[in-house]
N, C-alpha and C positions, 0 to 999 in steps of 0.2 A: 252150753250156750257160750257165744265168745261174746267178748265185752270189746267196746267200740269206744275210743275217748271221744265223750259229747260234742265238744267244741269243733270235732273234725268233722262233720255233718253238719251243712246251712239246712236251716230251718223248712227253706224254700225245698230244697230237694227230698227232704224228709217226708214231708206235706205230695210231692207228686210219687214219691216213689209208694207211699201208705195208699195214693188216691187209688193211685193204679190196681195195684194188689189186691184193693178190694172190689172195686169194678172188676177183676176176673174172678174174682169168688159173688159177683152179683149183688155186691153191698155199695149202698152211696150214704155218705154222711155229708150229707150238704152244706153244713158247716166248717168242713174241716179247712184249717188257713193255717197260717203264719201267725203268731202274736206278736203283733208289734207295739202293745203295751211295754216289753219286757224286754229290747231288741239285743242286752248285753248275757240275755238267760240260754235264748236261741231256743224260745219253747215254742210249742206248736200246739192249737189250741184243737180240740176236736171235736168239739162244740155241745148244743144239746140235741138228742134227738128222744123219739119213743124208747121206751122199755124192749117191743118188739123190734125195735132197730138196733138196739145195744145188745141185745142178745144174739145178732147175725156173727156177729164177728167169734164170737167166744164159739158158736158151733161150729162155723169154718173152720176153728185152728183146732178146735177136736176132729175136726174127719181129713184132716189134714189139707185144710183150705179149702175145698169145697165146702159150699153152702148148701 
């Protein structure tokens, strides 16, 4: 896995590049934004959903993004 310095990636981009990704693997997290609580962290929040919606994601990245 390579490592990415945090700060170098807007929050904003992280949030559409993650939306995206997973709308091709068939996953929506409706919540998922920007925190702008926190705007000096650059954290991105990704919200609450079901238990069977938090588990889309973990099977996707095991069949290697397919859902």
């Amino acid at each position: 896995m390579t490592t990415t310095n945090h700060q170098a990636i807007a929050p904003s981009t992280a949030v559409e590049s993650l939306r995206t990704a997973l709308a091709d693997a068939g996953i929506v997290l409706p919540s998922l934004t920007v925190d702008t609580a926190s705007p000096h962290l650059g954290l991105v929040e990704l919200g609450r959903v079901r238990a069977d919606v938090a588990a889309q994601p973990t099977e996707a990245l095991r069949n290697g993004g397919r859902s």
